[in-house]
C-alpha positions, 0 to 999 in steps of 0.5 A: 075943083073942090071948095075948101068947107069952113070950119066953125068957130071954136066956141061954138064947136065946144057948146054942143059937146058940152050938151052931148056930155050932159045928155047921158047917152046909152054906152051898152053899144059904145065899144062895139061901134067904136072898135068893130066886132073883128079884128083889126077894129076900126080906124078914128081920125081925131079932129078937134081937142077941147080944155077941160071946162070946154070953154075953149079948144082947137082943130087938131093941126095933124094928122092923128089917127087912133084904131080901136079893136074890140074884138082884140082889145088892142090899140094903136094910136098914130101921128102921121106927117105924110112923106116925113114918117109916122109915130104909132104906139100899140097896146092893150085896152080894157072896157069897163062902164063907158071908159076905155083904159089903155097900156101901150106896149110898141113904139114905132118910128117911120122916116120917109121910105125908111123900114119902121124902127120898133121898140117892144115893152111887151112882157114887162107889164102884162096886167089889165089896163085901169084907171091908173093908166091912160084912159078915155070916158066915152059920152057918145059913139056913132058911126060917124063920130066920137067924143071922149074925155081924156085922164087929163081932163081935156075932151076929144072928137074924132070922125070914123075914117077908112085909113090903115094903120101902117 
């Protein structure tokens, strides 16, 4: 039988990535641990979101799962509900100094065994991704774990994991 491990407090969660923004690591390897040298790139499971002055946050409550691929330079973020379906988005990425900027160009929509239903925005916008569109700045890459802040403000954490996007 496997115990169920205890998660830490909140607060306490938010002073170490109020450090690991502060320390300034070196990003020259980010994207290539974050996104892998093939394609389809690697798979992050987001865990815990902070607010913007990280004085507070929370685990995420579903299952979020985001793929990098650097070789691509692809995206694809999804939320997943187990039997009920999944919603995935998938788009372009850009790297430049530490921020990874994002255009998304497919929605998909699964219900239950249900085939996805797809909606397409490709060749409408087929410019770089900037900082005029959705994007993180990285603080820290490893193989095992990822924080990033978002456009709006907040910071995200994520764990490496094995699942494939479907």
């Amino acid at each position: 039988m496997r115990r169920k491990q205890k998660k830490p407090q909140p607060k306490k969660f938010c002073l170490p990535s109020s450090e690991i923004e502060k320390a300034k690591f070196d990003p020259s390897a980010f994207l290539e641990t974050l996104g892998g040298n093939e394609s389809p790139g690697r798979t992050w499971m987001l865990v815990f979101t902070a607010e913007a002055r990280l004085e507070s946050g929370k685990y995420f409550p579903i299952t979020a799962i985001q793929r990098f691929d650097a070789a691509g330079k692809r995206i694809e973020n999804g939320v997943y509900l187990g039997a009920l379906g999944c919603l995935t988005f998938e788009g372009r990425i850009s790297w430049k100094n530490r921020i990874l900027a994002f255009i998304f160009e497919r929605i998909r929509i699964k219900i239950g065994p249900l085939n996805p239903f797809e909606i397409s925005f490709k060749g409408k916008d087929e410019r770089e991704p900037n900082t005029k569109d959705p994007f993180f700045i990285w603080f820290y890459v490893d193989e095992e774990i990822a924080v990033a802040r978002g456009r709006s403000g907040g910071t995200a954490f994520w764990v490496r994991c094995k699942r494939v996007l479907t």
